[in-house]
C-alpha positions in Angstrom: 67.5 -86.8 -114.0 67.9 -87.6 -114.1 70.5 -89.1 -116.0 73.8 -90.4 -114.6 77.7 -90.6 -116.8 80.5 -90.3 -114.9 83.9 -90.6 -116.8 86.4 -92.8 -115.9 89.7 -90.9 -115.0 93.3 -92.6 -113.9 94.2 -93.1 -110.4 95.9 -89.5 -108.9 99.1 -89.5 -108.7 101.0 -88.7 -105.5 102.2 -85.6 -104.4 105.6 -84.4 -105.5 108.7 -84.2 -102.8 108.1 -80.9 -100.9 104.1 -80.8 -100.8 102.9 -78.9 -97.9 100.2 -79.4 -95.5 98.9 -76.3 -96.9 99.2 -77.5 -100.4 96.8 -80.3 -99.2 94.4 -77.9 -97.3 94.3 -76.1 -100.9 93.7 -78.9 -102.9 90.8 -80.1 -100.6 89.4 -76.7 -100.6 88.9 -76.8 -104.0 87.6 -80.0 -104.4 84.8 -78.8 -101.9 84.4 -75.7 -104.0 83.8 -77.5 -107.1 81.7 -80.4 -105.2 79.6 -77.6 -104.0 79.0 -75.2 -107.4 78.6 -78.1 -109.6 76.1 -79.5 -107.5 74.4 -76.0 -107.4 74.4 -75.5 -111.1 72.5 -79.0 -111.9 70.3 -78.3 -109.0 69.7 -74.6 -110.9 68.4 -76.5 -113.6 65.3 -77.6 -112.6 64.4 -74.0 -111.9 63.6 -74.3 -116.0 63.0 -77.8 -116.3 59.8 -77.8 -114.1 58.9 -74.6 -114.8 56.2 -75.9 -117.7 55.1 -78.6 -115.6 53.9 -76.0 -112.5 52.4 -73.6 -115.4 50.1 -76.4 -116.9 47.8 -76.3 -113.7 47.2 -72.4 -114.9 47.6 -73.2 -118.8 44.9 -76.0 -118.6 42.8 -73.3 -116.7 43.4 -70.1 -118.6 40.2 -69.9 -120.9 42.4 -67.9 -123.9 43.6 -71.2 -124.5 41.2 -74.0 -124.7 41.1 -75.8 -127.4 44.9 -74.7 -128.1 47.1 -75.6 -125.3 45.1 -78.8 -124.4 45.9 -81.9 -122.1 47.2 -83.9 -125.6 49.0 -80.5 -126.8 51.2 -80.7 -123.6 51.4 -83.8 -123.5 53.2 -83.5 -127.3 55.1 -80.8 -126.1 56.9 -83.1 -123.3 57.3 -85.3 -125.7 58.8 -82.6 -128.2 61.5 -81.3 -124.9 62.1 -85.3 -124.0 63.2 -86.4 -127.3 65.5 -83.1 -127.7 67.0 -84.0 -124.4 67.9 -87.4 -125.7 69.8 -86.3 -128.4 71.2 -83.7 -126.6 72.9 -86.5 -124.1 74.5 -88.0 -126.9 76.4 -85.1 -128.0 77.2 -82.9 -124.9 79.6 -84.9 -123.7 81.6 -84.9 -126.7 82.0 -81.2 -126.6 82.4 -81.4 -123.2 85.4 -82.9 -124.0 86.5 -80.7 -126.8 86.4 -77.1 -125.1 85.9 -77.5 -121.4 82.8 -78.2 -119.1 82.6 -74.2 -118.5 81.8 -73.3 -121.7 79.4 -76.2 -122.3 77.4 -75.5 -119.4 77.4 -72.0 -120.1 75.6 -72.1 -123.6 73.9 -74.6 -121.5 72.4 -72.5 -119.2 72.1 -69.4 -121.5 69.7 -71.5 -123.9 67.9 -72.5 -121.3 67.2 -69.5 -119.7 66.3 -67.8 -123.3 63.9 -70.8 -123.8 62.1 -69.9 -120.7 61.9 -66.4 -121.4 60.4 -67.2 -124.3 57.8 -68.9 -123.1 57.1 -66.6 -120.3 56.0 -64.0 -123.0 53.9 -66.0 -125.4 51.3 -68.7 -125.4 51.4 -69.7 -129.1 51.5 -73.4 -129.5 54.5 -72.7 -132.6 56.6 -70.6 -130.3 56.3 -72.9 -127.4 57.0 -76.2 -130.0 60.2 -74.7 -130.8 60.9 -73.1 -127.1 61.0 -76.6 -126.1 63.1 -78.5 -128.5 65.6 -75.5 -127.6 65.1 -76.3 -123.4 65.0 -80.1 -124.6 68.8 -79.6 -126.2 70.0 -76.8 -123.3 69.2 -79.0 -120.8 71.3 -82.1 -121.6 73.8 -79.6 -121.7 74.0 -79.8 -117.7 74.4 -83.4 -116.5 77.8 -85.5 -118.4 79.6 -82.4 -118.4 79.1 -81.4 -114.5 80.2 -85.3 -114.4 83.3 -84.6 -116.1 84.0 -81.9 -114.1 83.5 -83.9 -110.9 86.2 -86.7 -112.4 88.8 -83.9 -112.8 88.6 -82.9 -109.3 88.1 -86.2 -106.9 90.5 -89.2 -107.4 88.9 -92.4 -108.2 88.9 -94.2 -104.6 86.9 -91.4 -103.3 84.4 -90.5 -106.4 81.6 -93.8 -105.7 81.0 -92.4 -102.5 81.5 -88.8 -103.5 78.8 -88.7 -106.8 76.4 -90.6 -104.8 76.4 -88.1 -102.4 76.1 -85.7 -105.4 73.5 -87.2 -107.5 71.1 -86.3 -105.1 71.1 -82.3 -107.1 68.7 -83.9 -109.6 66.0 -85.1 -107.0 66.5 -81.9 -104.5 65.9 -79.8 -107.9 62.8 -81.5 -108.4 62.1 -81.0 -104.8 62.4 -77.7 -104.8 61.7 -76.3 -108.2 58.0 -76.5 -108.2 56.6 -74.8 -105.1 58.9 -71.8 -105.1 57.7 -71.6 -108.7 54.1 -72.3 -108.1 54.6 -69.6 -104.9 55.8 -67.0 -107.3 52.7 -67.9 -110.0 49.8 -68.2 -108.6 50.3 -66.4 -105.2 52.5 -63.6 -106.1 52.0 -63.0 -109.1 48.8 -64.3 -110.5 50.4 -66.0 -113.9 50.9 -69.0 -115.2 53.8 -66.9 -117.4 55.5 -66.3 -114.1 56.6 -70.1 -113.4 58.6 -69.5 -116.6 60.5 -66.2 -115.7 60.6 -66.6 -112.4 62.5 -69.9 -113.1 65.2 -68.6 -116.2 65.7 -65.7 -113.2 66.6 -68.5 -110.9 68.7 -70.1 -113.4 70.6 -66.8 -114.5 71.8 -66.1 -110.8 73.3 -69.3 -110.4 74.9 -69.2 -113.9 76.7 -65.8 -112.3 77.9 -68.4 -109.4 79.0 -71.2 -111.7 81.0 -68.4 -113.6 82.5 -67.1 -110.6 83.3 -70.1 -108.7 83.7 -72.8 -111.5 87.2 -74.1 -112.8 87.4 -77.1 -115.5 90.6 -78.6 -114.0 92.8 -77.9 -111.4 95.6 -76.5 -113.3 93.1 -73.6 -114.0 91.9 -73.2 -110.2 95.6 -72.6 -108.7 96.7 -69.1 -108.3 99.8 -69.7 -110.8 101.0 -72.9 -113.0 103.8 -73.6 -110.5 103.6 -71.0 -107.5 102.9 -74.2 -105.1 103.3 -77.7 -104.9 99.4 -78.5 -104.8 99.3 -76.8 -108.3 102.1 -79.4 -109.3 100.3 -82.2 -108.2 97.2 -80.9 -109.8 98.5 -80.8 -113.1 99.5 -84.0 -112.8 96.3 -85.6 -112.3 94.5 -83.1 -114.9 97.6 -84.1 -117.7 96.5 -87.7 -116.6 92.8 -87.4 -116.8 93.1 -85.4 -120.2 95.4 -87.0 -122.0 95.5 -87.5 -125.6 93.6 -90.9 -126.6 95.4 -93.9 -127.9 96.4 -94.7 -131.0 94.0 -96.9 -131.6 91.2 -95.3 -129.6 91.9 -92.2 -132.7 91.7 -94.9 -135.6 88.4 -96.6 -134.3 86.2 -93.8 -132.3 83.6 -96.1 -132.6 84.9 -99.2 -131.4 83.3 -98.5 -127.5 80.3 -98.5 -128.5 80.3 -101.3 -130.3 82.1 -103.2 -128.0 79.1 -101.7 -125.4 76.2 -102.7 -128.1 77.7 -106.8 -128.0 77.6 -106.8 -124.5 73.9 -108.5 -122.2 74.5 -107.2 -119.2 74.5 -103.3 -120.8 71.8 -104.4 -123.0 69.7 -105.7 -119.9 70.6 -102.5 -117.7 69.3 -100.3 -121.1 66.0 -102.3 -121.5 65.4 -102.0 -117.6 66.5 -98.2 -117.8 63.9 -97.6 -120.9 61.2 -99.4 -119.2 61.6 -97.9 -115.9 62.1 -94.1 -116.9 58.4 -93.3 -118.2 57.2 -93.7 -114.6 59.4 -91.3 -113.1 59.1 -88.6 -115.6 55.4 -88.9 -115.8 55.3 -87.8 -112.1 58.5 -85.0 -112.1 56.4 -83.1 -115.4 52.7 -84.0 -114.7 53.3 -84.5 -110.9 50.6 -81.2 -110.0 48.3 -82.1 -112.8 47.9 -85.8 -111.4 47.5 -84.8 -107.7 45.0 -82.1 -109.0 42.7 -84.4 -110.5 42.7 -86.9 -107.4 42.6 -83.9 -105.4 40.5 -81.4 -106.6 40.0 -79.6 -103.8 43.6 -78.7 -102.9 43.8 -75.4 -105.7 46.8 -74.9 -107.6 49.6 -74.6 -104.9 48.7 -77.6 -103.3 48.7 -79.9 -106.1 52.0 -78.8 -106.5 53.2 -78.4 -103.2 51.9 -82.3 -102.4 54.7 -83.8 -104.9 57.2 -82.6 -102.9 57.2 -86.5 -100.8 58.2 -87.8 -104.3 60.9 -85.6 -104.6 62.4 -85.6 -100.7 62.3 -89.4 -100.8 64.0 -89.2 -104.2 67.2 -87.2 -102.2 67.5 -90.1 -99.6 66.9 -92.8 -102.1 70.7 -93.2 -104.2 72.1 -92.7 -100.9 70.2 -95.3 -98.9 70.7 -98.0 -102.2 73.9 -97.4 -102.6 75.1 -98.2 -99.0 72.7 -101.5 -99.4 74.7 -102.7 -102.2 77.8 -102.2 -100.9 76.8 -103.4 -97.6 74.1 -106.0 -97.2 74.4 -107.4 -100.9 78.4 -107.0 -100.9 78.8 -105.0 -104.3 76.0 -107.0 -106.3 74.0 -104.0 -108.0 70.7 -106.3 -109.0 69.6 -107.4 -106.2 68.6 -103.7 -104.7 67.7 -102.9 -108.0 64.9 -106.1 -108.1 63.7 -105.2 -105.1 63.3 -101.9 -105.8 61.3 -102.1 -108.6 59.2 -104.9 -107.0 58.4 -102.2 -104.4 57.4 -99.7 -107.2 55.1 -102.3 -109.5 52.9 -102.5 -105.9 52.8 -98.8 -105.5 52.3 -97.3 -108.8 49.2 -100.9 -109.3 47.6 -99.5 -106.2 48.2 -95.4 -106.8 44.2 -95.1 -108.2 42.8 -97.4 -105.4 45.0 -95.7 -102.6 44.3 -92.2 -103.6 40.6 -92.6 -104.2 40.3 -92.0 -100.8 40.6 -88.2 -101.4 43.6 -87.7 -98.4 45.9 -85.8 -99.0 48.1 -87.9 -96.4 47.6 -90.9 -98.1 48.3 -89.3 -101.9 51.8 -87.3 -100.4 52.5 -91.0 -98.4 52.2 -93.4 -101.9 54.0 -90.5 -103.8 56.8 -91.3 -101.7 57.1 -94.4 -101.7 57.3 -94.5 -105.3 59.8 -91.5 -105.2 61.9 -93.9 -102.8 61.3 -97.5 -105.1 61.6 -95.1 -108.7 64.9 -92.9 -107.5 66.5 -96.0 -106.2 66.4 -98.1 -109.3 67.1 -94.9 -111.4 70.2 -94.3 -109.5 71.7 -98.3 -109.3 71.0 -99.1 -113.0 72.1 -95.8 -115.0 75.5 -94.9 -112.8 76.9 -97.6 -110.3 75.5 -101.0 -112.4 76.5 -99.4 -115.8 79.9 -97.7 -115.1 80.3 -101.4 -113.1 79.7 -103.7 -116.2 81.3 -101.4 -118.4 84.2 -102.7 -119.7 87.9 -101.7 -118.3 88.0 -99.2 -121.3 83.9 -98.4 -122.3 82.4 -97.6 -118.6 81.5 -94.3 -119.8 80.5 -95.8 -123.2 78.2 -98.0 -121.3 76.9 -95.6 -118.5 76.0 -93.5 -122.1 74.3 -95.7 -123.3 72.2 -96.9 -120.2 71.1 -92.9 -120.1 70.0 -92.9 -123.9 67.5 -95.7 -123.1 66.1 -94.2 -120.2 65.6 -90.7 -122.1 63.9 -92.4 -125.2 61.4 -94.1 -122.2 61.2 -90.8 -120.5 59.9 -89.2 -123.9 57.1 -91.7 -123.2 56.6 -89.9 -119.9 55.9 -87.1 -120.9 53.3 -88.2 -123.3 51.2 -90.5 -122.1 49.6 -88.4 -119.1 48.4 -86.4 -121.6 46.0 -89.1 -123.7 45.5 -92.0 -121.1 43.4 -92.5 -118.2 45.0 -92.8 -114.5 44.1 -96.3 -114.4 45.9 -97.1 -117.5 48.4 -95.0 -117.1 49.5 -96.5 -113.6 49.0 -99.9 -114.3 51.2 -99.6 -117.7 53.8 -97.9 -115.4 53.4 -100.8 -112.8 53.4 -103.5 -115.8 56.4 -101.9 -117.0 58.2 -101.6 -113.6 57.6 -105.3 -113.3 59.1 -106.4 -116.6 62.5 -104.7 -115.7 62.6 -106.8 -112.2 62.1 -109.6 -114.5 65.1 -108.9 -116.8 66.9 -108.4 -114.1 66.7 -111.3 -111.9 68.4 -113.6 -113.8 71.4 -111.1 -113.0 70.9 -111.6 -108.9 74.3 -112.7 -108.2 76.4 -110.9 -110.8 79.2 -109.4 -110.5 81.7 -107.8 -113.0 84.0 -109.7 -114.5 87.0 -106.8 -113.3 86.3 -104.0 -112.0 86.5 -100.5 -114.2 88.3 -97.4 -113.1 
């Protein structure tokens, strides 16, 4: 994560005189088509992503390495990936833009995939360094274009309950990822090298679905440009949601994010992003690592097998807040994000207390309610709050730069496990988590000013 920017797209036009039932059945179909591939292919990208967090249990025990590949060393390398994945979010979409979310994710994927490779056949720290910064960038690849892709498809009255049925690729990746890689290393196959090729061999059969199922628009998913009325209507809504810019839009590019820089409320939502993100990250890359040294006795699969309550309460948890602020808190976005993060400052304070106990019940039982408190937040403040207090014209200027914040404080994830203590660690997490309620809650009863397309 994940890290949520959904683009704003005008409402879809109606159907032209003479659209057919079927025309509708065909237009549904491929909105379910595209739903279902896109969500597939970010999903697929975890398959990479965690592959160097499942091979660090076997990397920290491989005796060729010590003093190479140590704890700090991996810890760098996070950082190395985290900080090329920031950059990467800021430039994806843009291109995105330019020639098509199919071609974007494609080099996506195929870097990816090479970067894996690569380190699934060496262990020097050089060739790794570099093999990361290359994942770091491919990666990034994945998430605002797949968004874009989504916005072409669904008209806007359907796509708040549609992406948050969505988003939940990211956690279920993270769910999923590391004990089928961990299965494949270190009971299969006996190598730590394995999480990294059996992952880019994941990754490479779903790239073969995205390129057979995938379409950018609708125009390109109809049989012909005009053999059917759904194919009218389509083109429509694509000519709509592609459109040229404005005029002015061409003169001042910039002008969004500036407009999104003067703004609090986007300032707050960045500053509780950045300060929030470090947790979740620290637990999705170190996750086997941390469990293993509460939990020595559980060997390699279990310690990464045991994470997987972070990650399932992760898939309920933008769902479940999501239906809370519409519901119970009637639209406000702060209030379940507050509360959240008040949940996950008492969890992550009492993680080295709780899990002293050396149960394995108890460890999989706090990991998910931290999953549940950390996914939450995650999901409110970088899509729904940001895209919300966006302006008319910047939501996806704002929902950007949200996500930029939280992957700077992710970098930070991926560091710190590798030169702090658990005690310190958890309680900066929890001391962190805490700050971000506090930023927050002067925002309880906020609302935007109008609400953004």
């Amino acid at each position: 994560m994940a890290d949520l920017a959904p683009q704003s797209v005008p409402h879809e036009p109606p159907l032209p005189p003479g659209s057919t039932r079927a025309a509708l059945r065909t237009a549904a179909r491929w909105r379910r088509q595209i739903f279902a591939v896109t969500w597939l292919a970010y999903a697929g990208f975890y398959f990479v992503r965690q592959a160097f967090a499942v091979a660090k249990l076997g990397i920290l025990d491989d005796p060729t390495l010590h003093g190479v590949l140590t704890e700090r060393v991996l810890g760098v390398l996070d950082a190395v990936y985290l900080a090329a994945y920031a950059v990467g979010q800021f430039l994806w979409g843009m291109w995105a833009d330019r020639f098509g979310p199919r071609v974007v994710v494609t080099v996506g994927m195929l870097g990816a995939i090479a970067a894996a490779c690569t380190m699934g056949v060496s262990s020097a720290l050089l060739v790794f360094g570099g093999a990361m910064v290359v994942q770091g960038l491919s990666q990034s690849a994945g998430w605002a274009p797949l968004c874009k892709n989504m916005g072409n498809f669904f008209p806007v009255h359907t796509r708040g309950r549609v992406l948050g049925l969505w988003s939940t690729n990211y956690a279920f990746g993270g769910l999923a990822a590391p004990p089928f890689l961990a299965w494949w290393a270190y009971q299969v196959l006996d190598s730590w090298h394995a999480a990294f090729l059996v992952g880019a061999a994941t990754l490479a059969v779903v790239l073969v679905v995205f390129l057979l199922f995938q379409r950018d628009a609708p125009p390109d998913a109809a049989p012909t440009a005009s053999k059917t009325a759904a194919s009218k209507a389509a083109a429509s809504t694509a000519a709509a949601s592609t459109s040229a810019p404005p005029a002015a839009a061409r003169r001042a590019p910039f002008a969004p994010y500036r407009a999104a820089l003067q703004d609090r409320m986007v300032l707050t939502l960045g500053a509780a992003y950045f300060l929030l993100k470090p947790a979740r990250y620290a637990i999705l890359l170190w996750g086997p690592v941390l469990v293993s040294e509460r939990l020595p006795a559980v060997g390699k699969v279990g310690a990464t097998v045991i994470p997987i309550s972070f990650g399932a309460a992760g898939v309920l948890a933008p769902m479940l807040i999501g239906w809370l602020s519409d519901t119970l808190f009637r639209s406000r976005r702060v209030p379940p994000c507050v509360l959240a993060l008040a949940v996950l400052t008492g969890a992550l304070a009492l993680f080295m207390p709780l899990t002293a106990t050396g149960s394995a019940v108890v460890m999989m039982a706090v990991l998910a309610v931290i999953g549940l408190a950390v996914y939450a937040a995650d999901a409110m403040i970088s899509c729904v709050a940001a895209v919300d207090f966006g302006s008319a014209g910047g939501a996806g200027t704002a929902a950007g730069l949200v996500n930029g914040c939280g992957s700077i404080g992710a970098v930070l994830g991926g560091l710190l496990p590798g030169f702090l203590s658990g005690t310190a660690l958890f309680h900066g997490f929890a001391g962190a988590a805490l700050v971000a309620g506090l930023l927050l809650l002067p925002h309880w009863n906020r609302r935007p000013a109008t609400p953004s397309s």
